[in-house]
PQR file of N, CA, C, O and H, with PARSE charges and radii, in Angstrom:
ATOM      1  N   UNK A   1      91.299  55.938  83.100 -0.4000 1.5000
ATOM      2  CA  UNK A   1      90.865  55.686  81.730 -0.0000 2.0000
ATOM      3  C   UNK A   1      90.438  54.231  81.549  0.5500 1.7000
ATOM      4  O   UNK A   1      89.340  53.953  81.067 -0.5500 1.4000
ATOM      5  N   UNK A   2      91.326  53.298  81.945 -0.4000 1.5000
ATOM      6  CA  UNK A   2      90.915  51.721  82.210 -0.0000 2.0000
ATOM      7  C   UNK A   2      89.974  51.630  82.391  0.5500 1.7000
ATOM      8  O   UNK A   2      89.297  51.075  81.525 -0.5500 1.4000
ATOM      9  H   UNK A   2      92.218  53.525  82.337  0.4000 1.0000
ATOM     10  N   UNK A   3      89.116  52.260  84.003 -0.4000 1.5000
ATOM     11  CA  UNK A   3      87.904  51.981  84.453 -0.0000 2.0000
ATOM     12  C   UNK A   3      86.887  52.714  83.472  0.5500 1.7000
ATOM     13  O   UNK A   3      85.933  52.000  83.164 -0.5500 1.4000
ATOM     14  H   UNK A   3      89.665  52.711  84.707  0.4000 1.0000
ATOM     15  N   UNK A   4      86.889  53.372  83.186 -0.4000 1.5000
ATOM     16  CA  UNK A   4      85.770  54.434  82.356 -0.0000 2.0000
ATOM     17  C   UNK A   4      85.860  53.470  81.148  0.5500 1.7000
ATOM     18  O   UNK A   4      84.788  53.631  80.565 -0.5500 1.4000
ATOM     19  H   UNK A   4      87.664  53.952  83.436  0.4000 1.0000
ATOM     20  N   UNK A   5      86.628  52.501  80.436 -0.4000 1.5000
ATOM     21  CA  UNK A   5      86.454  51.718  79.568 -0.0000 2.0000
ATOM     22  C   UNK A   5      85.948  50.575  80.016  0.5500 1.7000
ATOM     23  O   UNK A   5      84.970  50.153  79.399 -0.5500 1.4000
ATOM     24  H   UNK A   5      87.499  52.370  80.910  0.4000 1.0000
ATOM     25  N   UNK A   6      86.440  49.797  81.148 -0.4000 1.5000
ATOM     26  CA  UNK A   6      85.836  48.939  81.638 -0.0000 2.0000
ATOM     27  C   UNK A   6      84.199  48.546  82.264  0.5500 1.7000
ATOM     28  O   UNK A   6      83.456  47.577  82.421 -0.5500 1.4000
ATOM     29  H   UNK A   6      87.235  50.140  81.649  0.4000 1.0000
ATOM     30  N   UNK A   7      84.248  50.029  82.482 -0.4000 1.5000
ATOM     31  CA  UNK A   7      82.341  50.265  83.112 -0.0000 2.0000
ATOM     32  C   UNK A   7      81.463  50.812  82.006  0.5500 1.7000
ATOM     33  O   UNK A   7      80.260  51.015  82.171 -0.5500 1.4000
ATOM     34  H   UNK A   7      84.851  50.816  82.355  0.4000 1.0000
ATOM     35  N   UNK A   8      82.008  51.009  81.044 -0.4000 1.5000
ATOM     36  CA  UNK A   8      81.585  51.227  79.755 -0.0000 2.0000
ATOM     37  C   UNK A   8      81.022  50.104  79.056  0.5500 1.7000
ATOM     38  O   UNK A   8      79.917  50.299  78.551 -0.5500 1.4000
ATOM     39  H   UNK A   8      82.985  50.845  80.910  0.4000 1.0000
ATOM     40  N   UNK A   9      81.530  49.005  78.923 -0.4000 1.5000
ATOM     41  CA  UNK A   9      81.831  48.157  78.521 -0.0000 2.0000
ATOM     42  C   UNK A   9      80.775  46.521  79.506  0.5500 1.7000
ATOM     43  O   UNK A   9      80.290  45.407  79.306 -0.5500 1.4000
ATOM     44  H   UNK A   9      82.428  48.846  79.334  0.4000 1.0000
ATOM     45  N   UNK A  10      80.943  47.297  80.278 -0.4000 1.5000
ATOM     46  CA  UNK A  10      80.349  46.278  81.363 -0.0000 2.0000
ATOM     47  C   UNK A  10      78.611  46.944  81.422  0.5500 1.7000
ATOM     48  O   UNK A  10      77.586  46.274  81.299 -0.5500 1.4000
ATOM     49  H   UNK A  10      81.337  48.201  80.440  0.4000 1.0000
ATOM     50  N   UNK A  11      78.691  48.120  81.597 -0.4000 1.5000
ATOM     51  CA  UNK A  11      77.141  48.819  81.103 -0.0000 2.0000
ATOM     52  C   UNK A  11      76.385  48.273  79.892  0.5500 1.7000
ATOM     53  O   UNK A  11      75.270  47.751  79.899 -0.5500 1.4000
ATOM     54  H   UNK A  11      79.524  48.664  81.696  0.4000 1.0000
ATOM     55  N   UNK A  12      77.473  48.564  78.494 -0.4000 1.5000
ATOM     56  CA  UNK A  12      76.583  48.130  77.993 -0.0000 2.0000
ATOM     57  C   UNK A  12      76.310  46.688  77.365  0.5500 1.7000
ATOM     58  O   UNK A  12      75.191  46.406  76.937 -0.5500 1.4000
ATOM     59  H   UNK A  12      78.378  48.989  78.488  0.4000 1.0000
ATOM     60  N   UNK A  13      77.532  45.651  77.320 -0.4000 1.5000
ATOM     61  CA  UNK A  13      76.586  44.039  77.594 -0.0000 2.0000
ATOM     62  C   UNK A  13      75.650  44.262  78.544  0.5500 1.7000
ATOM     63  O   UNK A  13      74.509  43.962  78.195 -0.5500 1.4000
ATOM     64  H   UNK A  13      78.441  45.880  77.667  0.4000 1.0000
ATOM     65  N   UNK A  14      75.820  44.849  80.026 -0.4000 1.5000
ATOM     66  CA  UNK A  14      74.327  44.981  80.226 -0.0000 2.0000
ATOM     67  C   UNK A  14      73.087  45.103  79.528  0.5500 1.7000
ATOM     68  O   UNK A  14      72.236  44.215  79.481 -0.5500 1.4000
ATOM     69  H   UNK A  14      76.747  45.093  80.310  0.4000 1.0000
ATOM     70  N   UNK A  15      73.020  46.045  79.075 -0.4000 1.5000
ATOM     71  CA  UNK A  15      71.941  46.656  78.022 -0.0000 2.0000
ATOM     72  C   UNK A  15      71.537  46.135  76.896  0.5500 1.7000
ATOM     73  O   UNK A  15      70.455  46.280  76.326 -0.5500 1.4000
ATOM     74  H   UNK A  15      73.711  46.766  79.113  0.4000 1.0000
ATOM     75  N   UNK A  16      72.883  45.232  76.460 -0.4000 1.5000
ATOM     76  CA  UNK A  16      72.603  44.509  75.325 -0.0000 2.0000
ATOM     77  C   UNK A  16      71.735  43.141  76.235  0.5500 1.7000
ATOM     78  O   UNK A  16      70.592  42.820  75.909 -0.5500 1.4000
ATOM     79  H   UNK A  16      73.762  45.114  76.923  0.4000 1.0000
ATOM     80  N   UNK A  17      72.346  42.570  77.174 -0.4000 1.5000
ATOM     81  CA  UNK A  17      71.034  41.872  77.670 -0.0000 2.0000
ATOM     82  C   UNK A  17      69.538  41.830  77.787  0.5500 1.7000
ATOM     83  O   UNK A  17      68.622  41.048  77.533 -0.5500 1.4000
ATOM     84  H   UNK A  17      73.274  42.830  77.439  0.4000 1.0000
ATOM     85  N   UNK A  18      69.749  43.278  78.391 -0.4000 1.5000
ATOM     86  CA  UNK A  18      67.941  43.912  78.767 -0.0000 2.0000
ATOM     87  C   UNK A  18      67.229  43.569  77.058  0.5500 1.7000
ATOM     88  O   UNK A  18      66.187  43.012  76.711 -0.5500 1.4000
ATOM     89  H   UNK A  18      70.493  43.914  78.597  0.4000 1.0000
ATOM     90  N   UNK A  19      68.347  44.197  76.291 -0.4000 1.5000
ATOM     91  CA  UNK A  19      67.444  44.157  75.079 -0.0000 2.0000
ATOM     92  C   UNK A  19      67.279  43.010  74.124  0.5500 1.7000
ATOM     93  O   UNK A  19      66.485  43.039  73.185 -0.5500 1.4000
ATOM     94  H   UNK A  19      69.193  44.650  76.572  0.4000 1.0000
ATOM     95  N   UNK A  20      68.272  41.734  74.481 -0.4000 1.5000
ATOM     96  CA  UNK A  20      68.158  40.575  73.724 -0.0000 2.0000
ATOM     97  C   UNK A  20      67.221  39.378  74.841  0.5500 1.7000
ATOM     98  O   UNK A  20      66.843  38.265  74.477 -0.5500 1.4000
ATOM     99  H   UNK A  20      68.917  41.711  75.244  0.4000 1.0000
ATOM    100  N   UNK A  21      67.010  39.969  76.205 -0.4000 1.5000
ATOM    101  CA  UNK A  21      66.072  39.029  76.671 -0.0000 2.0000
ATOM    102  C   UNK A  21      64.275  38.376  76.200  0.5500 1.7000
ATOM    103  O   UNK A  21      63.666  37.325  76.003 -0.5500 1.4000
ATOM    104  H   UNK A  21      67.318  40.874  76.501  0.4000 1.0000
ATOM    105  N   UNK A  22      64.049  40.124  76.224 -0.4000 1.5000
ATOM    106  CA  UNK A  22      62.407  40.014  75.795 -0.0000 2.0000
ATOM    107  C   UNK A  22      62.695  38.953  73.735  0.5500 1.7000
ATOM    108  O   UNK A  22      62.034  37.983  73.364 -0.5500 1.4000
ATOM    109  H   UNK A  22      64.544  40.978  76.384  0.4000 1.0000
ATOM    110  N   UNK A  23      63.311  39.333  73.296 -0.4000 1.5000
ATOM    111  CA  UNK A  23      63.672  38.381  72.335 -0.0000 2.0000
ATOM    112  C   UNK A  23      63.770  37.054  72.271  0.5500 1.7000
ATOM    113  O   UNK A  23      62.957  36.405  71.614 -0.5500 1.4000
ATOM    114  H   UNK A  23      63.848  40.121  73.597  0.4000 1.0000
ATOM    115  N   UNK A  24      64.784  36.473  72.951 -0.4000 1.5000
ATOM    116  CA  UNK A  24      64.721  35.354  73.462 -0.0000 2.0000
ATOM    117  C   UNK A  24      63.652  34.014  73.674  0.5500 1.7000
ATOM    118  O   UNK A  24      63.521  32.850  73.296 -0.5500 1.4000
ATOM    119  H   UNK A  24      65.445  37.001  73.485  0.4000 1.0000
ATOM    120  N   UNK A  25      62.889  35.186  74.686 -0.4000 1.5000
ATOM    121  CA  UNK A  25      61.959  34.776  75.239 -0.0000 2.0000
ATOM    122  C   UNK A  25      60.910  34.292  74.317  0.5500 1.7000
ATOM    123  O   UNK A  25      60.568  33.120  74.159 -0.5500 1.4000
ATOM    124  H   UNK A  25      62.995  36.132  74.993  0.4000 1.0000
ATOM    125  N   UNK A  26      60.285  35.700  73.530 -0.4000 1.5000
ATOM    126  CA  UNK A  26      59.677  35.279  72.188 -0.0000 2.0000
ATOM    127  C   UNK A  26      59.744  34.222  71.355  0.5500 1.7000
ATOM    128  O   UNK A  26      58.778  33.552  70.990 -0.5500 1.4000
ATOM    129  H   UNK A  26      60.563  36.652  73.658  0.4000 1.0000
ATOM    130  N   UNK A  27      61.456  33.979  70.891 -0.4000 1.5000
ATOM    131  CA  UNK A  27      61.557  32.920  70.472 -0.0000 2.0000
ATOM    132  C   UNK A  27      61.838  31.689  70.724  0.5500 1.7000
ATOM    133  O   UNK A  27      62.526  30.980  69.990 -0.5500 1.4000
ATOM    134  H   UNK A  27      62.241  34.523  71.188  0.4000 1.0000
ATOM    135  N   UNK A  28      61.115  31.202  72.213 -0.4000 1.5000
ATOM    136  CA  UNK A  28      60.801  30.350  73.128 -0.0000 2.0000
ATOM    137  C   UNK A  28      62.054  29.613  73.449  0.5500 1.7000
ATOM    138  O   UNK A  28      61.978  28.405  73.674 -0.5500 1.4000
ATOM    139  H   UNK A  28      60.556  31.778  72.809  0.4000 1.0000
ATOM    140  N   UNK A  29      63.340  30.304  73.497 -0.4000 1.5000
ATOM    141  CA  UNK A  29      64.549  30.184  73.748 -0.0000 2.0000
ATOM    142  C   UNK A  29      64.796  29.973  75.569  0.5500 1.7000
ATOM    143  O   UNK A  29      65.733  29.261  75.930 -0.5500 1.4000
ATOM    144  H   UNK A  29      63.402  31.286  73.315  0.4000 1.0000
ATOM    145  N   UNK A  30      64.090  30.495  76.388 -0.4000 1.5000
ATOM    146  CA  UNK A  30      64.509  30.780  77.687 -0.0000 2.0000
ATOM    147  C   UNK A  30      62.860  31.092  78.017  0.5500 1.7000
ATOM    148  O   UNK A  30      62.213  31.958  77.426 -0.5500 1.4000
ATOM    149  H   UNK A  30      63.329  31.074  76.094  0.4000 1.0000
ATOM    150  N   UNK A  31      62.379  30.298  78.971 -0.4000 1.5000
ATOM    151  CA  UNK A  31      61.432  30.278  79.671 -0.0000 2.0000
ATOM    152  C   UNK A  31      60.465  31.369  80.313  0.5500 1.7000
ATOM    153  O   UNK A  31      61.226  32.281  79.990 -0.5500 1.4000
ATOM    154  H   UNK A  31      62.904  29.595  79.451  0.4000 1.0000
ATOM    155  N   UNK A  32      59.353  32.089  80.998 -0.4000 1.5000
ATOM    156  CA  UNK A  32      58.736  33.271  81.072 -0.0000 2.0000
ATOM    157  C   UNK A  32      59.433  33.710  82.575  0.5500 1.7000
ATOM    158  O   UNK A  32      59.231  34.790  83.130 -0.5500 1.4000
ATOM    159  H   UNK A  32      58.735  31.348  81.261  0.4000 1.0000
ATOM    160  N   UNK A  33      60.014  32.976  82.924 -0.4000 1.5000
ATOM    161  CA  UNK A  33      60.502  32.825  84.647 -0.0000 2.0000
ATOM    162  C   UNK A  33      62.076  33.317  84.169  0.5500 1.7000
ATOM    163  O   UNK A  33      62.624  34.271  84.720 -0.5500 1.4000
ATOM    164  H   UNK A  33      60.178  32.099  82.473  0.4000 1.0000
ATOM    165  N   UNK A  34      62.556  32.738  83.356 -0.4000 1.5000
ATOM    166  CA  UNK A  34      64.134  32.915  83.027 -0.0000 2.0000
ATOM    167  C   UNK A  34      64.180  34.112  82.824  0.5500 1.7000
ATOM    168  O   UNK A  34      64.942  34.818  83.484 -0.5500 1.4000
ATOM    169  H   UNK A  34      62.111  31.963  82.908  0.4000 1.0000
ATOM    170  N   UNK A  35      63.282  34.676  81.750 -0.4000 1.5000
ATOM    171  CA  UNK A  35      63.771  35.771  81.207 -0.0000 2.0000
ATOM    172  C   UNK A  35      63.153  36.727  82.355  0.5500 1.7000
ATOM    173  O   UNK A  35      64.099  37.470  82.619 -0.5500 1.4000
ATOM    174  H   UNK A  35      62.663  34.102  81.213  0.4000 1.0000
ATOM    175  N   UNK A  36      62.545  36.937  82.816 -0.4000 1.5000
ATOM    176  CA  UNK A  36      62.171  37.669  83.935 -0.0000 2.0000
ATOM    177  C   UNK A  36      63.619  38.013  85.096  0.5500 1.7000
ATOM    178  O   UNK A  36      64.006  39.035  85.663 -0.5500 1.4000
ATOM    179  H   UNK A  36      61.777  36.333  82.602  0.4000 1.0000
ATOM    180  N   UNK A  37      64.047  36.756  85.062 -0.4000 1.5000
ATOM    181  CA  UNK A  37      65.199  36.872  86.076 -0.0000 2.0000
ATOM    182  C   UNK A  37      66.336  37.666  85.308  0.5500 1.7000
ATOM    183  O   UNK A  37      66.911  38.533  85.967 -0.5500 1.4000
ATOM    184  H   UNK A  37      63.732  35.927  84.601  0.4000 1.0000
ATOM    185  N   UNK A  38      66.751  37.464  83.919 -0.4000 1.5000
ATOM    186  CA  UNK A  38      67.665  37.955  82.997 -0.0000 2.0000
ATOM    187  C   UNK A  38      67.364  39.205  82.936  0.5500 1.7000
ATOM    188  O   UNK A  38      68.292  39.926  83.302 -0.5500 1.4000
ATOM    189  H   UNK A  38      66.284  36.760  83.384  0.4000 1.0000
ATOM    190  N   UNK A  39      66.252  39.845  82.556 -0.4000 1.5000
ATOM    191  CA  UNK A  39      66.132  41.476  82.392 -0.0000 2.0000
ATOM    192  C   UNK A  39      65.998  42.282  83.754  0.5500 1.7000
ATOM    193  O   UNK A  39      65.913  43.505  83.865 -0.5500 1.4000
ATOM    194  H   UNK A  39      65.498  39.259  82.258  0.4000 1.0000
ATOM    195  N   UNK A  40      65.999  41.427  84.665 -0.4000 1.5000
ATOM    196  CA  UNK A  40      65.934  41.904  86.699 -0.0000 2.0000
ATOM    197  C   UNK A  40      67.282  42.369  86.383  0.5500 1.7000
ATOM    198  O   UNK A  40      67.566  43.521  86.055 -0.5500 1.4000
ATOM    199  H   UNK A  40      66.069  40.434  84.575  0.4000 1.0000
ATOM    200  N   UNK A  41      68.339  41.091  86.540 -0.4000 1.5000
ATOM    201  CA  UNK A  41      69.669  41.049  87.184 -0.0000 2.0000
ATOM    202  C   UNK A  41      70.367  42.230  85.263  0.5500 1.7000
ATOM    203  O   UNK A  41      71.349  42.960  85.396 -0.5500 1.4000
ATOM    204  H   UNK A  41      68.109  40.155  86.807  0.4000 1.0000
ATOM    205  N   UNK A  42      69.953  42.177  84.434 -0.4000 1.5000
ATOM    206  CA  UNK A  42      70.635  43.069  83.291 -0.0000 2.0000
ATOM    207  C   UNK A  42      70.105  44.020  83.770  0.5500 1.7000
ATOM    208  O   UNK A  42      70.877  44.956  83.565 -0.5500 1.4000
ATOM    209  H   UNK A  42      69.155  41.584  84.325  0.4000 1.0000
ATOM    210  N   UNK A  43      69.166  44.402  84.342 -0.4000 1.5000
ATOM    211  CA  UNK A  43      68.586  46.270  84.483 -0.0000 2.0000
ATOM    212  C   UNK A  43      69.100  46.685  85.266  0.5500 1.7000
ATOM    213  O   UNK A  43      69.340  47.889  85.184 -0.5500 1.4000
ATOM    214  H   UNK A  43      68.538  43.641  84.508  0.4000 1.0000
ATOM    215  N   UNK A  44      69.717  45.688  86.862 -0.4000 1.5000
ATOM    216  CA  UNK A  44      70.331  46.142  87.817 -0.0000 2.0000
ATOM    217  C   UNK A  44      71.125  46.457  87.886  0.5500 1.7000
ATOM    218  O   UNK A  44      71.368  47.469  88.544 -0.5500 1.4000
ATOM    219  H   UNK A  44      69.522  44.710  86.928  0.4000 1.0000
ATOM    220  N   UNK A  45      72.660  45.287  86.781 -0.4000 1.5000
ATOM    221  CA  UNK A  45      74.031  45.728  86.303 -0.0000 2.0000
ATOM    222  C   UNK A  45      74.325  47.130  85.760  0.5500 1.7000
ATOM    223  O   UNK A  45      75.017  48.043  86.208 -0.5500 1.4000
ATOM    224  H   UNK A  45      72.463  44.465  86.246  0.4000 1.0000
ATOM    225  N   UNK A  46      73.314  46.971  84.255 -0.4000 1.5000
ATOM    226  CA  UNK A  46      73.103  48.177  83.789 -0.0000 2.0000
ATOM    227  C   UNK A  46      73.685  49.843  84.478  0.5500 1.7000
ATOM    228  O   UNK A  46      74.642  50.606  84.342 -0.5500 1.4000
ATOM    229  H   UNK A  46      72.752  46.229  83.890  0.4000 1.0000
ATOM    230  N   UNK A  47      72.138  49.732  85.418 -0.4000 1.5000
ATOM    231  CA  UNK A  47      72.043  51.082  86.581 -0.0000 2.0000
ATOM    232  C   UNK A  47      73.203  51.111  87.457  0.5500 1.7000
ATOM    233  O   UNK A  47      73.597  52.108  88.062 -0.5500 1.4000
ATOM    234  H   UNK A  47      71.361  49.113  85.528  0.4000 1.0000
ATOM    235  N   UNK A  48      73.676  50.060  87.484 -0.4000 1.5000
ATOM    236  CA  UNK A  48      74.948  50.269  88.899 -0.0000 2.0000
ATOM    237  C   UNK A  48      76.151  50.213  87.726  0.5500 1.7000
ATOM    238  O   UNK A  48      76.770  51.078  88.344 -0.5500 1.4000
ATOM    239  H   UNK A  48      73.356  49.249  86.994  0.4000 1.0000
ATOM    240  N   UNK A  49      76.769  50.025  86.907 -0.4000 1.5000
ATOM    241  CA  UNK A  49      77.545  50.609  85.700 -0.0000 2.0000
ATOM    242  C   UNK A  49      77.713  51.762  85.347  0.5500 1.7000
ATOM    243  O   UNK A  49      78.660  52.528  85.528 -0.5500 1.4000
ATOM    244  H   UNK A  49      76.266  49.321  86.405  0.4000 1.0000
ATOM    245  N   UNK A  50      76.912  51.861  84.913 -0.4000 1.5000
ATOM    246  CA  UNK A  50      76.251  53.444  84.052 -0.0000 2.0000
ATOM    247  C   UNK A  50      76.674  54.291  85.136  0.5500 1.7000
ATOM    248  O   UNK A  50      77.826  54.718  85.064 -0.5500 1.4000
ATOM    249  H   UNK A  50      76.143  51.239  84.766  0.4000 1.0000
ATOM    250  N   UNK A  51      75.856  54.673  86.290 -0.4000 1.5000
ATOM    251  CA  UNK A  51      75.688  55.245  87.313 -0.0000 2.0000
ATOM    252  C   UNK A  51      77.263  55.131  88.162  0.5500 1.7000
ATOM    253  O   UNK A  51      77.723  56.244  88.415 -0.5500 1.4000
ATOM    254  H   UNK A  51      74.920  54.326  86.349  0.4000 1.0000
ATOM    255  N   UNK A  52      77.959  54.183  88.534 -0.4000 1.5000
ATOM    256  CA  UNK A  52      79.244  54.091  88.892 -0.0000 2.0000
ATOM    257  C   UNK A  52      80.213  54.830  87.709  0.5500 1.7000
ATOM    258  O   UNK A  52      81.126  55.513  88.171 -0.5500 1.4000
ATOM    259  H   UNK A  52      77.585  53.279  88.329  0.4000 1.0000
ATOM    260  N   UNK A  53      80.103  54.761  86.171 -0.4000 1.5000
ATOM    261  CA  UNK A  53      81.389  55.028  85.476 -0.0000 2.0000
ATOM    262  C   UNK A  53      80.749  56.555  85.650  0.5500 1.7000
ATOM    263  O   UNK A  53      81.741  57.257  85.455 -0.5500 1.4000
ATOM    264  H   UNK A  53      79.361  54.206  85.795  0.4000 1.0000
ATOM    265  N   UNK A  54      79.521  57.546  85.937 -0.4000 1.5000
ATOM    266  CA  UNK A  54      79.370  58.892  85.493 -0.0000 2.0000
ATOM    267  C   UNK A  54      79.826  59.198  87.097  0.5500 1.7000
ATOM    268  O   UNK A  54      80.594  60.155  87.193 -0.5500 1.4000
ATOM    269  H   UNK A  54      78.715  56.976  86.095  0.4000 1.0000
ATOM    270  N   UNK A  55      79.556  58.695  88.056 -0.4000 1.5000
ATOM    271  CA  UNK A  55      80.506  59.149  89.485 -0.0000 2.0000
ATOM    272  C   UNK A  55      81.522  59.471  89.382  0.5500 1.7000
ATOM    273  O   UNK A  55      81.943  60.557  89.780 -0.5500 1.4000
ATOM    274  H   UNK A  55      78.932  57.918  87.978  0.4000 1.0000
ATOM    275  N   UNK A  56      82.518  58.163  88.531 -0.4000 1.5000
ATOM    276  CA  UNK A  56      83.922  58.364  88.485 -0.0000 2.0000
ATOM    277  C   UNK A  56      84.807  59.151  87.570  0.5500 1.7000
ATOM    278  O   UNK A  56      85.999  59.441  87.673 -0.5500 1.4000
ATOM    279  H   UNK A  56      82.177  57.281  88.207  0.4000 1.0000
ATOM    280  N   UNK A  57      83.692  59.492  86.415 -0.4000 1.5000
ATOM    281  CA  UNK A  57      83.516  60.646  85.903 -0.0000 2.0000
ATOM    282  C   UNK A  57      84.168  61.672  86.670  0.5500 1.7000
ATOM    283  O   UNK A  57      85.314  62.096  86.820 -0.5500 1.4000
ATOM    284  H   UNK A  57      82.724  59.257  86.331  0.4000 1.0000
ATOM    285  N   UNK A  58      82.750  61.967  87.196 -0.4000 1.5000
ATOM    286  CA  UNK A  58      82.811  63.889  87.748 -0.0000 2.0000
ATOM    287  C   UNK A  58      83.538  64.011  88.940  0.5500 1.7000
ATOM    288  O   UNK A  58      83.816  65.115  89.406 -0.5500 1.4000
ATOM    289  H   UNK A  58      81.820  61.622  87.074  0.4000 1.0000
ATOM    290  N   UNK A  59      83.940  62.711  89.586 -0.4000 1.5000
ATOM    291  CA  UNK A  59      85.412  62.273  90.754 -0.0000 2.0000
ATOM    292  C   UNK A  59      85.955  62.853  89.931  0.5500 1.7000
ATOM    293  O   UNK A  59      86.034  64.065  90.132 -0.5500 1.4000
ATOM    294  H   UNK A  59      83.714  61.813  89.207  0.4000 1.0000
ATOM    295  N   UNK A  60      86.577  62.313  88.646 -0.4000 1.5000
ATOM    296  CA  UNK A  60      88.031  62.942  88.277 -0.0000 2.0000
ATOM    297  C   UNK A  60      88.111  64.351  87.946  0.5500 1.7000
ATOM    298  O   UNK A  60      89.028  65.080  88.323 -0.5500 1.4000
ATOM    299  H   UNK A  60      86.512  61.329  88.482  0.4000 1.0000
ATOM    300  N   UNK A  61      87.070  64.742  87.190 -0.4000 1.5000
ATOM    301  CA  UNK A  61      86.555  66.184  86.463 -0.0000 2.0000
ATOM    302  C   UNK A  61      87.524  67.400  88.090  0.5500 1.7000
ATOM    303  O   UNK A  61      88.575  68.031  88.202 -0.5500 1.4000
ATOM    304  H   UNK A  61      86.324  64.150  86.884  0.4000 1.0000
ATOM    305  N   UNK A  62      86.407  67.118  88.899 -0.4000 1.5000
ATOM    306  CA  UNK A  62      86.766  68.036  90.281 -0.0000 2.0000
ATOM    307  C   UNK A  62      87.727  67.860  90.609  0.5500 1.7000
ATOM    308  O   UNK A  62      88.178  68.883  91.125 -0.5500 1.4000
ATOM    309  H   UNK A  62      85.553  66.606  88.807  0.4000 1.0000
ATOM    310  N   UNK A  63      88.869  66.512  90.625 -0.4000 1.5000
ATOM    311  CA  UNK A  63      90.199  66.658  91.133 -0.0000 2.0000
ATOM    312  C   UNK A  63      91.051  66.728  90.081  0.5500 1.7000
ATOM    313  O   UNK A  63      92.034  65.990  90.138 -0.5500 1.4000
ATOM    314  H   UNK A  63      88.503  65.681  90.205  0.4000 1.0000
ATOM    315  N   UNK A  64      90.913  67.488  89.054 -0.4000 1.5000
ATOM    316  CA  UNK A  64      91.541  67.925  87.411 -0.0000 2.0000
ATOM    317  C   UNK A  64      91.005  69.133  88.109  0.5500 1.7000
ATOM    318  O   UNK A  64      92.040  69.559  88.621 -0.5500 1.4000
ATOM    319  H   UNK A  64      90.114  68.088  89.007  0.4000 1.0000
ATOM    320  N   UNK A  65      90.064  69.956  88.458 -0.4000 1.5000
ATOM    321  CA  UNK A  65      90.200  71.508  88.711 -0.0000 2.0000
ATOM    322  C   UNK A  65      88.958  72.100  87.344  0.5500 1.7000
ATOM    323  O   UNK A  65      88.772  73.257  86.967 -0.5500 1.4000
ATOM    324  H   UNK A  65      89.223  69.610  88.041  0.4000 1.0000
ATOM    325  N   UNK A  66      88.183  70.624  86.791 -0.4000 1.5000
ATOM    326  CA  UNK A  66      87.450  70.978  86.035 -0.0000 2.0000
ATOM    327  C   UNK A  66      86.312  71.141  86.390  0.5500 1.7000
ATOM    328  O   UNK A  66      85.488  70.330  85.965 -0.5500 1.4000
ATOM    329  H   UNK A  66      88.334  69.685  87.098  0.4000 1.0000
ATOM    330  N   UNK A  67      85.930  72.045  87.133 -0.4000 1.5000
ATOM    331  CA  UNK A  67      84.334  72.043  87.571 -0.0000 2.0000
ATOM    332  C   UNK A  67      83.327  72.441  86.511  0.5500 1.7000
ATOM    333  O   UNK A  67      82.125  72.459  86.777 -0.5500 1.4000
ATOM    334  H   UNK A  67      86.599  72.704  87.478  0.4000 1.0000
TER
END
């Protein structure tokens, strides 16, 4: 339960990144190079979050007998 909150949680500040970068940027806060690097490394967290907490998911689902 910890982890499924923790990768939850860690997903989506990800996401909240992806989506406060292009912002940022606009408001000439962080450079065309910066934010490029910020929405790389937030899209990557993101996908490996997301994608890790629904693994550990359907890990537990099958060893609960919940298929």
């Amino acid at each position: 339960m910890m982890r499924k909150i923790a990768l939850s949680s860690l997903s989506g500040i990800s996401l909240l990144c992806c989506l406060a970068s292009p912002f940022l940027f606009l408001w000439g806060q962080v450079s065309e190079k910066n934010y490029k690097w910020i929405f790389l490394l937030a899209s990557f967290f993101w996908f490996f979050f997301a994608s890790l907490r629904v693994l550990i998911q359907k890990r537990n689902q099958r060893s609960d007998g919940n298929h």
